[in-house]
MIDOSE-1310 file (N, C-alpha, C; in nm, 2 decimals, decimal comma, always signed):
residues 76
xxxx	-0,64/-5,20/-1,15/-0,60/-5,08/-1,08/-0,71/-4,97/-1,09; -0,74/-4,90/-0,99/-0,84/-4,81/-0,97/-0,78/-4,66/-1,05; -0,89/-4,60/-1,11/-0,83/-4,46/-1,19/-0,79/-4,34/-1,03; -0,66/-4,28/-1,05/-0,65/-4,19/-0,99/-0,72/-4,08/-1,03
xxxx	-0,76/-4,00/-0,92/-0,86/-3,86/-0,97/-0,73/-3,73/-0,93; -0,67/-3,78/-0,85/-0,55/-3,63/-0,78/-0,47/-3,67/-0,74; -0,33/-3,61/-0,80/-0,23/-3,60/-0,71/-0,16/-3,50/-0,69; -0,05/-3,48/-0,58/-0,04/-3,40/-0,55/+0,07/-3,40/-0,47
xxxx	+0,18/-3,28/-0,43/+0,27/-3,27/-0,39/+0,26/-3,18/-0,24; +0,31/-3,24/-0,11/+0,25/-3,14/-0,01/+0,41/-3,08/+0,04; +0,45/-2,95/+0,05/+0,58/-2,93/+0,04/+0,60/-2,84/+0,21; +0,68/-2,91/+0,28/+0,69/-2,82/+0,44/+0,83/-2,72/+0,36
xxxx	+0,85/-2,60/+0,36/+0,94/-2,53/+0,33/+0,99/-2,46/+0,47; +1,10/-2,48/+0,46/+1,23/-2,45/+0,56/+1,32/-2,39/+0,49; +1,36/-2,26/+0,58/+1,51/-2,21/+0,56/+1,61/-2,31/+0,46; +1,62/-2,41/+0,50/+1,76/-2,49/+0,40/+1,71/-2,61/+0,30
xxxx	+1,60/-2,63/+0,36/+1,50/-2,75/+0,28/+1,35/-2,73/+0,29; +1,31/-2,79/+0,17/+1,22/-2,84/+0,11/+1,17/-3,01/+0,14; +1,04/-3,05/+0,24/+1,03/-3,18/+0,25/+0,94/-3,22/+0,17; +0,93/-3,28/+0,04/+0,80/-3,31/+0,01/+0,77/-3,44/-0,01
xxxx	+0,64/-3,46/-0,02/+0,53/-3,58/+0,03/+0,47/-3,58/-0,09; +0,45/-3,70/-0,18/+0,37/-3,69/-0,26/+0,19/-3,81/-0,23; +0,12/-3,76/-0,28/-0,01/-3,82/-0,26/-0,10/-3,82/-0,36; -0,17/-3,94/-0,41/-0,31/-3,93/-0,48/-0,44/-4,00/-0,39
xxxx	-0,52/-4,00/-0,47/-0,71/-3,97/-0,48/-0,70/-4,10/-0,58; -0,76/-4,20/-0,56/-0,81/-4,25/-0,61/-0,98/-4,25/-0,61; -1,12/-4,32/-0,74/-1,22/-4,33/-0,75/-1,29/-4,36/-0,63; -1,26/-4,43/-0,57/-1,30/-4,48/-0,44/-1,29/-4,38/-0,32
xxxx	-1,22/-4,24/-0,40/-1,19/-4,15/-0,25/-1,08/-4,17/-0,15; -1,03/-4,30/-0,21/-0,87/-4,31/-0,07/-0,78/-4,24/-0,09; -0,70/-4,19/-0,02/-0,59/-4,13/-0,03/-0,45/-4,20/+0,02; -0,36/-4,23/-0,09/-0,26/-4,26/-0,05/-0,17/-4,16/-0,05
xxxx	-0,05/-4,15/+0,06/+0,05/-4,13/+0,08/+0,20/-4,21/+0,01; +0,24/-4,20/-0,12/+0,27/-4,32/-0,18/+0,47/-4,28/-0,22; +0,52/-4,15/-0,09/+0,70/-4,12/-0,16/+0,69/-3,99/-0,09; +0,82/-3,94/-0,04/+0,90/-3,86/-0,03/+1,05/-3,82/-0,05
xxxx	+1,07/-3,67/-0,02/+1,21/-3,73/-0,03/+1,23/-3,51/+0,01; +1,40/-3,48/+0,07/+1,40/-3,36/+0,09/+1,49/-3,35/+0,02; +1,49/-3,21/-0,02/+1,57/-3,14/-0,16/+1,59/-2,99/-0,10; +1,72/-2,94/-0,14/+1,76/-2,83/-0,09/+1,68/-2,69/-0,10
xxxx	+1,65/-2,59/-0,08/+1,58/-2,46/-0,05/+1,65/-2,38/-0,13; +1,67/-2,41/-0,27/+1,73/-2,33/-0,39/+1,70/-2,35/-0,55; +1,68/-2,29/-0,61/+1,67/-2,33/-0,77/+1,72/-2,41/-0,78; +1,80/-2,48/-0,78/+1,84/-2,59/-0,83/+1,74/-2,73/-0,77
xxxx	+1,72/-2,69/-0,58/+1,65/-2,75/-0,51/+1,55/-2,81/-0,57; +1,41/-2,67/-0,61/+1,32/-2,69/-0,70/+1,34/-2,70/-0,81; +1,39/-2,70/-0,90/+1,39/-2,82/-1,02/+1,42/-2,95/-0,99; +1,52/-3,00/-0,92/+1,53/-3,17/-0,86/+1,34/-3,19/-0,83
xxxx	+1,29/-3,07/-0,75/+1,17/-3,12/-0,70/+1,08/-3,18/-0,79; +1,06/-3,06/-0,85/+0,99/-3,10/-1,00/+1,02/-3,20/-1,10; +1,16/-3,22/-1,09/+1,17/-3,35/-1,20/+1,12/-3,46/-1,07; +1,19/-3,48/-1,00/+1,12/-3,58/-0,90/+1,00/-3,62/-0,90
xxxx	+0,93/-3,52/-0,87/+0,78/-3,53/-0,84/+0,70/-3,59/-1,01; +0,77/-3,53/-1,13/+0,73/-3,55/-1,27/+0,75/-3,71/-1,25; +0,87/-3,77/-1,26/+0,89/-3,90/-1,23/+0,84/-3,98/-1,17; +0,76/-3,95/-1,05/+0,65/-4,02/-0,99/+0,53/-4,09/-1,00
xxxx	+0,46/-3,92/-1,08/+0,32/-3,95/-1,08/+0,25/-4,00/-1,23; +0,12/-3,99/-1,22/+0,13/-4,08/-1,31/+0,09/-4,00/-1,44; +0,03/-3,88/-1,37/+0,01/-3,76/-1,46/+0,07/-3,63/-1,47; +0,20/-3,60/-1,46/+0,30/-3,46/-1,41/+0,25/-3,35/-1,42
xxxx	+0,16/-3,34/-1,55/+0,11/-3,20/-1,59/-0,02/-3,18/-1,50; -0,07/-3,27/-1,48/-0,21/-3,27/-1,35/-0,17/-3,26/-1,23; -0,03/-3,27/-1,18/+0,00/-3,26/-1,02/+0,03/-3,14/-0,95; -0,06/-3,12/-0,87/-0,11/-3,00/-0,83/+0,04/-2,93/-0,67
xxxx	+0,10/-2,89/-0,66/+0,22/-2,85/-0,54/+0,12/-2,74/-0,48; +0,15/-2,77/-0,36/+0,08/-2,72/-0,21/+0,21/-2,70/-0,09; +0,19/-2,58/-0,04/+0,30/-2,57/+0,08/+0,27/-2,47/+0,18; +0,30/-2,48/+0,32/+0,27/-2,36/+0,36/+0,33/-2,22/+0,37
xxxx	+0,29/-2,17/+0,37/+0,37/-2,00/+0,36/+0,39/-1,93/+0,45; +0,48/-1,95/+0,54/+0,50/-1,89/+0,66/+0,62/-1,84/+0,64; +0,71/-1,69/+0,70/+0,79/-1,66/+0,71/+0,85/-1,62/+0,57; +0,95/-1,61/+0,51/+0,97/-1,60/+0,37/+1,06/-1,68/+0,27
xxxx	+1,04/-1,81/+0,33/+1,13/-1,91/+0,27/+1,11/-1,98/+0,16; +0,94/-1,96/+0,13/+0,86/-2,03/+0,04/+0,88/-1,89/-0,08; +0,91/-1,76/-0,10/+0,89/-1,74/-0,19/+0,96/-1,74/-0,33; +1,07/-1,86/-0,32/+1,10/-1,90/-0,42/+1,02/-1,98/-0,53
């Protein structure tokens, strides 16, 4: 198996949800798209996320969350 270099969590934030997409970087530069899953737009929401996303990858404390910030739904 090839070493992953990144992974990473890409998060669309909405009024009621949260869609996130997880992805790594492997040595070779590819990038897979490798899980998702939507979780509700509340504290409780993001902790499911985070345990989720912990549970995934192969490194939790290295996985970097990305989302875009439009409107004011993301500043939880």
């Amino acid at each position: 198996m090839e070493k992953i270099l990144k992974e990473a969590v890409g998060i669309d934030v909405a009024q009621n949800e949260l869609v996130a997409t997880l992805g790594r970087m492997n040595e070779c530069l590819d990038i897979e798209l490798f899980a998702f899953k939507v979780f509700a737009n509340s504290k409780k929401g993001i902790n499911n996320l985070v345990s989720w996303a912990s549970g995934q990858c192969s490194k939790p404390k290295d996985v970097r969350y990305v989302m875009e910030a439009t409107g004011v739904y993301h500043e939880d």
